[in-house]
C-alpha atoms as an extended CHARMM CRD file, in Angstrom:
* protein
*
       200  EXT
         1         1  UNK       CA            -12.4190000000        3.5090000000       23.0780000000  PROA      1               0.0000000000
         2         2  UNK       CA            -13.4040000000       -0.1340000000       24.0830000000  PROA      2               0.0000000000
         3         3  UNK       CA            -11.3020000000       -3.2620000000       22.0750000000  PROA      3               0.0000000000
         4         4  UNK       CA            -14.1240000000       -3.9570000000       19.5030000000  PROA      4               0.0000000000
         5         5  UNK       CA            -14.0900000000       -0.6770000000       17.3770000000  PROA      5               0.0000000000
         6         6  UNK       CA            -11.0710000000       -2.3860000000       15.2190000000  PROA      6               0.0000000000
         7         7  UNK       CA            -11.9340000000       -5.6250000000       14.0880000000  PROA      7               0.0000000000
         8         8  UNK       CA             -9.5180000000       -8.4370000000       14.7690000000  PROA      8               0.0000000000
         9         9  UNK       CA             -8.5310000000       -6.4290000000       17.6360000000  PROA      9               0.0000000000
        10        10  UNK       CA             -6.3210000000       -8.4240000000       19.5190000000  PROA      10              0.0000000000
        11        11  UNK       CA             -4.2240000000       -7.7040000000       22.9520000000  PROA      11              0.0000000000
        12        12  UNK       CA             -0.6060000000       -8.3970000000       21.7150000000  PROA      12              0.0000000000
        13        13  UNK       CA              1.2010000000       -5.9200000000       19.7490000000  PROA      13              0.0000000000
        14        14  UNK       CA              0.2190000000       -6.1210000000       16.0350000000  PROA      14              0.0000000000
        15        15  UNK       CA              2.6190000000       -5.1870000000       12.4840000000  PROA      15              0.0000000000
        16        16  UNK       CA              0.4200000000       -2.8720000000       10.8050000000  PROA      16              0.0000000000
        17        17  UNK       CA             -0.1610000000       -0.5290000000        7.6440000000  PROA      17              0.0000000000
        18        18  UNK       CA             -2.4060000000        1.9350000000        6.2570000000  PROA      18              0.0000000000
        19        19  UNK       CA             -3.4110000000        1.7230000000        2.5120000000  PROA      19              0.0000000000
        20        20  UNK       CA             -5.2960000000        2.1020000000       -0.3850000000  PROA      20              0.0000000000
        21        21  UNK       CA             -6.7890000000       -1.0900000000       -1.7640000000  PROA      21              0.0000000000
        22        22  UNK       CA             -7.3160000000       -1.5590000000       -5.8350000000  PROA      22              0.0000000000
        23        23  UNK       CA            -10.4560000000       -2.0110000000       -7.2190000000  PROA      23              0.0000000000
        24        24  UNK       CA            -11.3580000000       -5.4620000000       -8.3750000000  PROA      24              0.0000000000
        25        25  UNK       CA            -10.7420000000       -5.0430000000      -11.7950000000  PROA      25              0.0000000000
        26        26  UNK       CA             -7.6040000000       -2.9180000000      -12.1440000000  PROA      26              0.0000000000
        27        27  UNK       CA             -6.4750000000       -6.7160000000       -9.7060000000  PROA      27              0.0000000000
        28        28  UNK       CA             -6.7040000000       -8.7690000000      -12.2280000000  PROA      28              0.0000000000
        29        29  UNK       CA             -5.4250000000       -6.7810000000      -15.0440000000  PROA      29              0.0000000000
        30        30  UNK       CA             -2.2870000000       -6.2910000000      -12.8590000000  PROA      30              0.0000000000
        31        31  UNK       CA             -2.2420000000       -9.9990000000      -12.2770000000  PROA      31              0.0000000000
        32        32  UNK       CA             -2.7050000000      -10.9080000000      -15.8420000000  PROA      32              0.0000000000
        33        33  UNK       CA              0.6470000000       -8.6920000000      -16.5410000000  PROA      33              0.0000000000
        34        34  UNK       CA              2.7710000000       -9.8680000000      -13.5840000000  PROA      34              0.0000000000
        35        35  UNK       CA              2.0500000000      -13.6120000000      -14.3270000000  PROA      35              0.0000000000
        36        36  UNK       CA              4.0140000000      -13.0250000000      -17.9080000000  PROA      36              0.0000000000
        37        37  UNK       CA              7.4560000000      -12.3320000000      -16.1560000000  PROA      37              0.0000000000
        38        38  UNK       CA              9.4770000000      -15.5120000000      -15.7310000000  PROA      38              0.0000000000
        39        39  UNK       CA             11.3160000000      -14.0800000000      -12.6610000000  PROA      39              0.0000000000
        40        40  UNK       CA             11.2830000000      -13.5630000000       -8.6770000000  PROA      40              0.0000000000
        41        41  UNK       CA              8.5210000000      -13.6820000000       -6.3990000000  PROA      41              0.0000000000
        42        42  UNK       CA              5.4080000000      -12.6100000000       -7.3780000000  PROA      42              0.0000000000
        43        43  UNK       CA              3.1060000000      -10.9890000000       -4.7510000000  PROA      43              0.0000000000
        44        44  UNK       CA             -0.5490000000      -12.3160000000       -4.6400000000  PROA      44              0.0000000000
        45        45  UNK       CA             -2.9660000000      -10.3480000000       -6.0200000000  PROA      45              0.0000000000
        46        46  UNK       CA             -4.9790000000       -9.9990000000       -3.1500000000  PROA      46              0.0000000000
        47        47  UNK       CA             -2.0800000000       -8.4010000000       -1.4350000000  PROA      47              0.0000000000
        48        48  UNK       CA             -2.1310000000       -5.4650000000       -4.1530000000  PROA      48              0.0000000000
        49        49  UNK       CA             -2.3890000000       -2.2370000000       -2.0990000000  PROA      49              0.0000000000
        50        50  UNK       CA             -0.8490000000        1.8530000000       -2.9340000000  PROA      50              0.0000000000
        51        51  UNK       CA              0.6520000000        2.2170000000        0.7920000000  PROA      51              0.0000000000
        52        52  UNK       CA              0.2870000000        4.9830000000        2.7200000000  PROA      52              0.0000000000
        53        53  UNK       CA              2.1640000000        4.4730000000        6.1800000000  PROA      53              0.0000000000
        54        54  UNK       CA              4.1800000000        1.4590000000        7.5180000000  PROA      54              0.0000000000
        55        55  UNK       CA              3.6130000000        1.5750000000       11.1770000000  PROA      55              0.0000000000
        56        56  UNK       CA              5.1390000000       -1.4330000000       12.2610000000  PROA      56              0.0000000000
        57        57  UNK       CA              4.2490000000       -3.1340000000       15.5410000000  PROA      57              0.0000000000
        58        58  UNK       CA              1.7020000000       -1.6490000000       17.6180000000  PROA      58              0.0000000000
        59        59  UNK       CA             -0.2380000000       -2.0010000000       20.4390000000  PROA      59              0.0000000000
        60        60  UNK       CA             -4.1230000000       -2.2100000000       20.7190000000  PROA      60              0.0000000000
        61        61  UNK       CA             -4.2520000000        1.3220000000       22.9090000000  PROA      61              0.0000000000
        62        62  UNK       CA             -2.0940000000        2.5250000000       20.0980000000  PROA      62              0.0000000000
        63        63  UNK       CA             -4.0460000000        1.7490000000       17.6850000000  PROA      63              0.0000000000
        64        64  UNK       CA             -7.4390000000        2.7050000000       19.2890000000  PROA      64              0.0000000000
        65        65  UNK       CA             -6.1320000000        6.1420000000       20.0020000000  PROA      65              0.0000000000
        66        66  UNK       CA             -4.6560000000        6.1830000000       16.0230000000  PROA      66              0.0000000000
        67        67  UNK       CA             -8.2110000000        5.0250000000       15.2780000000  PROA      67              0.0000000000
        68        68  UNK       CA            -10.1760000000        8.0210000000       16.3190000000  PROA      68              0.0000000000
        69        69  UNK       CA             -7.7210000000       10.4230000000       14.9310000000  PROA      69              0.0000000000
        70        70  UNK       CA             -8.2360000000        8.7540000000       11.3760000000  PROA      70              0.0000000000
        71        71  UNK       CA            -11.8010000000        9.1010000000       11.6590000000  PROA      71              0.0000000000
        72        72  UNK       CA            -11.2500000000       13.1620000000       11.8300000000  PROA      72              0.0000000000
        73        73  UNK       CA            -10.0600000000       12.9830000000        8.2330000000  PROA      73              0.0000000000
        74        74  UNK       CA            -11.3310000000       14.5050000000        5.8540000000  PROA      74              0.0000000000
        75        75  UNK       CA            -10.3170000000       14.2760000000        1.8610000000  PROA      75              0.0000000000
        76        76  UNK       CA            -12.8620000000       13.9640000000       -1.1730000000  PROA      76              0.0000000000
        77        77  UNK       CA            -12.4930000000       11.0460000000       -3.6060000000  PROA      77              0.0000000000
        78        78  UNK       CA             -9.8530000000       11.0580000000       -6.0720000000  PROA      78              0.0000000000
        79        79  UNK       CA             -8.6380000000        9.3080000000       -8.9050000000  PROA      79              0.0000000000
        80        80  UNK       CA             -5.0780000000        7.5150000000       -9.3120000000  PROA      80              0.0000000000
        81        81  UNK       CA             -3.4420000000        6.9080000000      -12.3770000000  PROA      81              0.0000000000
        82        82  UNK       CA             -0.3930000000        4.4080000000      -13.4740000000  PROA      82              0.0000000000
        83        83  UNK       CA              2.2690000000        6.0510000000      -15.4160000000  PROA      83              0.0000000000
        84        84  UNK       CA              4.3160000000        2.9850000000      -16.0470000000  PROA      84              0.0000000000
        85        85  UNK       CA              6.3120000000       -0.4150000000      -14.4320000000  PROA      85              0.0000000000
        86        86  UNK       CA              9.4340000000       -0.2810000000      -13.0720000000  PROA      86              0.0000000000
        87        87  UNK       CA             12.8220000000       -2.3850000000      -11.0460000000  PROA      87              0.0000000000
        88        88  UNK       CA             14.4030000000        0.0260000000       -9.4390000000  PROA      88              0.0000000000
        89        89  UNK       CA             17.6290000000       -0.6570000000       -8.4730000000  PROA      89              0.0000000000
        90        90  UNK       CA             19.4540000000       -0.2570000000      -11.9290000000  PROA      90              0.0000000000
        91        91  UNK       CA             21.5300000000       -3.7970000000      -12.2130000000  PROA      91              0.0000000000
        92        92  UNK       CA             20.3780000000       -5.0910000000       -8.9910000000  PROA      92              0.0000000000
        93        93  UNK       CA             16.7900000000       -4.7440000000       -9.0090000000  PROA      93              0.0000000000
        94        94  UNK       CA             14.5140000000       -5.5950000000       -5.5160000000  PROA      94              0.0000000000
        95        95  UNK       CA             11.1700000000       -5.1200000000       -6.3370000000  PROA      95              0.0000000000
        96        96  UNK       CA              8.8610000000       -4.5760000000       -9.4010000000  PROA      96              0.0000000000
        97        97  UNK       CA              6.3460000000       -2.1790000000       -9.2560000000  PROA      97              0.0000000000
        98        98  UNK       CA              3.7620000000        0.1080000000      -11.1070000000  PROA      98              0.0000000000
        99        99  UNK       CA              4.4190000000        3.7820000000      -10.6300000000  PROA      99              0.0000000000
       100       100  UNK       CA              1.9580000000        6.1580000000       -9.6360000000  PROA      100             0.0000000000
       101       101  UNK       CA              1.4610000000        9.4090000000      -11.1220000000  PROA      101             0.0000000000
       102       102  UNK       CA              2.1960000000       12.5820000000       -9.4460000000  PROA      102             0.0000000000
       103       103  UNK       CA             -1.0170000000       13.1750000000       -7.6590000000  PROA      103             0.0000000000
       104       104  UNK       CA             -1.9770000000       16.5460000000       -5.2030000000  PROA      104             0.0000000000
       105       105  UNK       CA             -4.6230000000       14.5850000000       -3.2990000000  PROA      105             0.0000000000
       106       106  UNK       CA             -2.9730000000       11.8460000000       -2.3500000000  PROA      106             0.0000000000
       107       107  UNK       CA              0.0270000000       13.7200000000       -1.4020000000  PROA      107             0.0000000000
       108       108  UNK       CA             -2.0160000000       15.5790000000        0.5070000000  PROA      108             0.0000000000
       109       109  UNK       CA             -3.8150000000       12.6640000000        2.3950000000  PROA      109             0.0000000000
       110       110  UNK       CA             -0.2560000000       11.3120000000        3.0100000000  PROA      110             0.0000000000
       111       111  UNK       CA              0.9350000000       14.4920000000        4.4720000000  PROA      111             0.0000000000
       112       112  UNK       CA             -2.5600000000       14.4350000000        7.0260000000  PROA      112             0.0000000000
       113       113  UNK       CA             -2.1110000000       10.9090000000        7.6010000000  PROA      113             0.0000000000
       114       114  UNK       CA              1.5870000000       11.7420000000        9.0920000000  PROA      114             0.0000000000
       115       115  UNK       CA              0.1920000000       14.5070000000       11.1260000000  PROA      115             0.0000000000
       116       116  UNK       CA             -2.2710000000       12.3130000000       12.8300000000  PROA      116             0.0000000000
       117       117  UNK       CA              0.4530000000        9.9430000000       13.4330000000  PROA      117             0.0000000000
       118       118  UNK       CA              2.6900000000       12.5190000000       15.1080000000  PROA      118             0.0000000000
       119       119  UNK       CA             -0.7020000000       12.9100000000       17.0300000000  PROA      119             0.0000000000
       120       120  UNK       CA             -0.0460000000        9.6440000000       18.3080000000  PROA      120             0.0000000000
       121       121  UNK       CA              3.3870000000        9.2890000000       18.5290000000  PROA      121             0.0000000000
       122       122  UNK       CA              4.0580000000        7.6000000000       15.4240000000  PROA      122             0.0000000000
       123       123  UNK       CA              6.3250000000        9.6280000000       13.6490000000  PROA      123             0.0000000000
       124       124  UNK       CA              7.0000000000        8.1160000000       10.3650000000  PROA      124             0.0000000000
       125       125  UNK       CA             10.8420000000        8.0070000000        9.2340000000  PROA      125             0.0000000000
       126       126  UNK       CA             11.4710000000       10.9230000000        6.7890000000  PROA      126             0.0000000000
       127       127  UNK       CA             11.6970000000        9.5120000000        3.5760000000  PROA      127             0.0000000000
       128       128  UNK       CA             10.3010000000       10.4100000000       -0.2520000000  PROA      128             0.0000000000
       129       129  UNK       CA              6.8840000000        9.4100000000       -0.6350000000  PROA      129             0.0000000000
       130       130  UNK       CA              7.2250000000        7.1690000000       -3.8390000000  PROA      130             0.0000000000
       131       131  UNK       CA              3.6120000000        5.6580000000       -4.4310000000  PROA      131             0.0000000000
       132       132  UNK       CA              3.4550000000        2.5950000000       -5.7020000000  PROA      132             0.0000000000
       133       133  UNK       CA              1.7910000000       -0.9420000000       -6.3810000000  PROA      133             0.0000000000
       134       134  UNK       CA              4.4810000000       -3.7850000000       -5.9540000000  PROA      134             0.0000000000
       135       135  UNK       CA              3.8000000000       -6.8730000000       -8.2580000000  PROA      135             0.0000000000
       136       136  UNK       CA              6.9140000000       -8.8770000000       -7.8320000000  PROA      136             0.0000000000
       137       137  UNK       CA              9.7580000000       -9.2780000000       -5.9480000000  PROA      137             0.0000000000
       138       138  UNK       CA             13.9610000000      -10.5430000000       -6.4950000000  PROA      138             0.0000000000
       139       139  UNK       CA             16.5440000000      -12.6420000000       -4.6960000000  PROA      139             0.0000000000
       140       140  UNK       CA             19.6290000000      -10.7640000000       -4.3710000000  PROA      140             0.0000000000
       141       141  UNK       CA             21.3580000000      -11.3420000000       -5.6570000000  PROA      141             0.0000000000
       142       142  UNK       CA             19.5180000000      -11.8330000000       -8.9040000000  PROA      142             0.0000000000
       143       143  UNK       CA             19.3940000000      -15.3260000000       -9.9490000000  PROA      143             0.0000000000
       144       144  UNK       CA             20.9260000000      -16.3240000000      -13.0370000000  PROA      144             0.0000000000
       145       145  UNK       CA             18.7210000000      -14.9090000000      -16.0800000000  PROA      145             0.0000000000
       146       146  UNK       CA             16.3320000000      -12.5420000000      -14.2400000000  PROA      146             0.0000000000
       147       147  UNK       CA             18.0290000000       -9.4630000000      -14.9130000000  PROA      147             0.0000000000
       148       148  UNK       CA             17.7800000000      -10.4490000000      -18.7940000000  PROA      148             0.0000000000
       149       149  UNK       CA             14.0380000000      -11.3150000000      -18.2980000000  PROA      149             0.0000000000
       150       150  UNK       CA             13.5800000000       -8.4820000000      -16.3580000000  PROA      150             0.0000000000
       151       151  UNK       CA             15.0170000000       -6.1020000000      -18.5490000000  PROA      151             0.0000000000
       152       152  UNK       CA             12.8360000000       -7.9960000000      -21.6910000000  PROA      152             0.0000000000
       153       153  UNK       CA              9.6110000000       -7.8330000000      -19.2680000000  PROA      153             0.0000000000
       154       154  UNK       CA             10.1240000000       -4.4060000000      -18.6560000000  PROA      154             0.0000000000
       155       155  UNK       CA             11.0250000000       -3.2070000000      -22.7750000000  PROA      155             0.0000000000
       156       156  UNK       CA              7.4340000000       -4.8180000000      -23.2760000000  PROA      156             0.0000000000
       157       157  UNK       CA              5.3040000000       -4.0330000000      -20.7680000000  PROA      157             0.0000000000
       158       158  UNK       CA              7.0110000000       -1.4350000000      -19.1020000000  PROA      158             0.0000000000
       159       159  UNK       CA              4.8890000000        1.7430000000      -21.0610000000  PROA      159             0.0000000000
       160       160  UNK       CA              1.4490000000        0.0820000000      -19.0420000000  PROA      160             0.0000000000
       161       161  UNK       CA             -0.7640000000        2.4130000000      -18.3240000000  PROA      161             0.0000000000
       162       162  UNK       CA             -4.6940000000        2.1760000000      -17.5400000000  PROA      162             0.0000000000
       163       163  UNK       CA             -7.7670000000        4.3970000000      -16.9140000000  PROA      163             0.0000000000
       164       164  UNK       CA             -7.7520000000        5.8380000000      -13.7840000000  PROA      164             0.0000000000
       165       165  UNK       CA             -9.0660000000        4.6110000000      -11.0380000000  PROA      165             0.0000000000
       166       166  UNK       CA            -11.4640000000        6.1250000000       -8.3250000000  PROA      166             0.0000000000
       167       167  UNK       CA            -10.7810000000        6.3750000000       -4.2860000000  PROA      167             0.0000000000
       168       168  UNK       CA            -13.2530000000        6.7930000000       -1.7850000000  PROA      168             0.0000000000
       169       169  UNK       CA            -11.3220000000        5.5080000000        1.0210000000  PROA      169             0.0000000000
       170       170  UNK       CA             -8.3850000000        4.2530000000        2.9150000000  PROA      170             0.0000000000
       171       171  UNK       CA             -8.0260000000        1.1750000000        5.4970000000  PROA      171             0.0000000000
       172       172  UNK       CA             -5.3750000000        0.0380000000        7.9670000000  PROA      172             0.0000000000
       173       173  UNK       CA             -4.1840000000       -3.5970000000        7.6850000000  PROA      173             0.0000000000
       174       174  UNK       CA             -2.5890000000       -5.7660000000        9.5320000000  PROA      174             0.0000000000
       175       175  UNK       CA              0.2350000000       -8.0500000000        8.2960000000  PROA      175             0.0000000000
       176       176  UNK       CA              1.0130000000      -11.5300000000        9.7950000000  PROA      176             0.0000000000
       177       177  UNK       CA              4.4370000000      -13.0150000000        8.4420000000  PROA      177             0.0000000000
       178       178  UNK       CA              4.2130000000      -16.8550000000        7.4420000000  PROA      178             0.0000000000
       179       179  UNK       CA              6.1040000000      -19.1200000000        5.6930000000  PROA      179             0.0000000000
       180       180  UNK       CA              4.1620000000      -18.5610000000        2.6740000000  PROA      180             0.0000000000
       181       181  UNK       CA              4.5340000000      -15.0250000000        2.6050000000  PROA      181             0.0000000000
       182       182  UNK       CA              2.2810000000      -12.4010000000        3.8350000000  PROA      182             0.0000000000
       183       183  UNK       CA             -1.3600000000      -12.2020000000        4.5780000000  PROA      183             0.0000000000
       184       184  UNK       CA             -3.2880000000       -8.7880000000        5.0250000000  PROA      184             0.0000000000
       185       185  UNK       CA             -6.7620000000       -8.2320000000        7.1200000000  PROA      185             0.0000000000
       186       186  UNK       CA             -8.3400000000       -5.2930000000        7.1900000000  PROA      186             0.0000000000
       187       187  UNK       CA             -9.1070000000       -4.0950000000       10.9300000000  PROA      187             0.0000000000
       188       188  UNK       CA            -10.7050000000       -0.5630000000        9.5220000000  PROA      188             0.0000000000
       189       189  UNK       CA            -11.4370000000        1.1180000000        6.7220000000  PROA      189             0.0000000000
       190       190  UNK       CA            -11.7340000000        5.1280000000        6.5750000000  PROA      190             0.0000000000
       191       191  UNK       CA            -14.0170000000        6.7010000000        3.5160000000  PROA      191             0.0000000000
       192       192  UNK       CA            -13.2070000000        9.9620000000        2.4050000000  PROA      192             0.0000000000
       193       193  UNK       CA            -15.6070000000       12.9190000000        3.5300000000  PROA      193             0.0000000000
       194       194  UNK       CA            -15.5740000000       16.5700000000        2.8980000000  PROA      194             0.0000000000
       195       195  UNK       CA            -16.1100000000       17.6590000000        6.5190000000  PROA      195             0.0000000000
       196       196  UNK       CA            -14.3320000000       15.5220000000        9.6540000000  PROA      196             0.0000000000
       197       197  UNK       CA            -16.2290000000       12.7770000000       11.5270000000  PROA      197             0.0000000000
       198       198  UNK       CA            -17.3980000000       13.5750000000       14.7120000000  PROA      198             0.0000000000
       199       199  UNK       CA            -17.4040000000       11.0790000000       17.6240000000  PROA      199             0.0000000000
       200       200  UNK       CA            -20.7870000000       10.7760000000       19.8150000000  PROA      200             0.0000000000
């Protein structure tokens, strides 16, 4: 497959990720929330995502290849639902995120994601898959007060739970490290289908 198919295709090696992104809405009601705790790091809302696979650094043939195998999937839409924040770490807390609920469908697409991987030599460390949406992140260790704010944050707010929300797709990102943090660009996006894609 020519350079082209992915945008921002590029000939170096690239740090990439495959996700879910959150609908516009359930954004800024996250946003809204995470912009009440006095403590850490919070991540920018645009950089909101559920993720599915860190890949790392790869190169454009990689990712080409990886490409057409992602385009075989096939999942119908689903809904997600948070079930709750959380810091977990106990006393020593790195991250702040909203927990997903238990969820066949998704498991499932992250179990056919991994397979396609393997396809392309990307075996993914074995690990629980714990989905998530991280809104904020912590020194460590903690500075002085956070783990009290924290700990108030989460006694408040830490029973959130929305509506669902509705998935039609996937997309893989990449990630550039800066000085002010991360930025994301989407180089494909994948929408769910009953039946696999087929290329010409």
């Amino acid at each position: 497959m020519r350079c082209g198919s992915l945008r921002g295709c590029r000939a170096e090696p690239v740090r990439v990720f495959l996700a879910l992104p959150l609908p516009e809405a359930l954004r800024d009601d996250l946003e809204d929330l995470a912009l009440t705790l006095r403590a850490g790091r919070l991540v920018p809302a645009e950089n909101y995502h559920v993720t599915l696979a860190f890949l790392g650094e790869q190169s454009e043939a990689d990712l080409e290849r990886l490409h057409v195998e992602l385009q075989k999937l096939s999942s119908a839409p689903f809904s997600l639902q948070i079930e709750g924040l959380e810091a977990p770490g106990s006393k020593a807390p790195r991250v702040l995120w909203a927990k997903l609920a238990s969820n066949p469908e998704l498991t499932a697409l992250h179990k056919a994601i991994r397979g396609r991987l393997r396809l392309c030599d990307m075996d993914l460390p074995r690990e629980r898959f714990r989905p998530h949406i991280t809104l904020a992140r912590f020194a460590r260790p903690l500075r002085r007060g956070d783990a009290m704010e924290i700990a108030s944050f989460l006694q408040a707010e830490g029973g959130y739970r929305p509506n669902a929300f509705p998935y039609s797709g996937f997309a893989l990102y990449q990630s550039r490290l800066t000085s002010d943090g991360a930025l994301y660009e989407e180089l494909a996006h994948y929408p769910f289908q009953s039946e696999p894609q087929e290329n010409p």
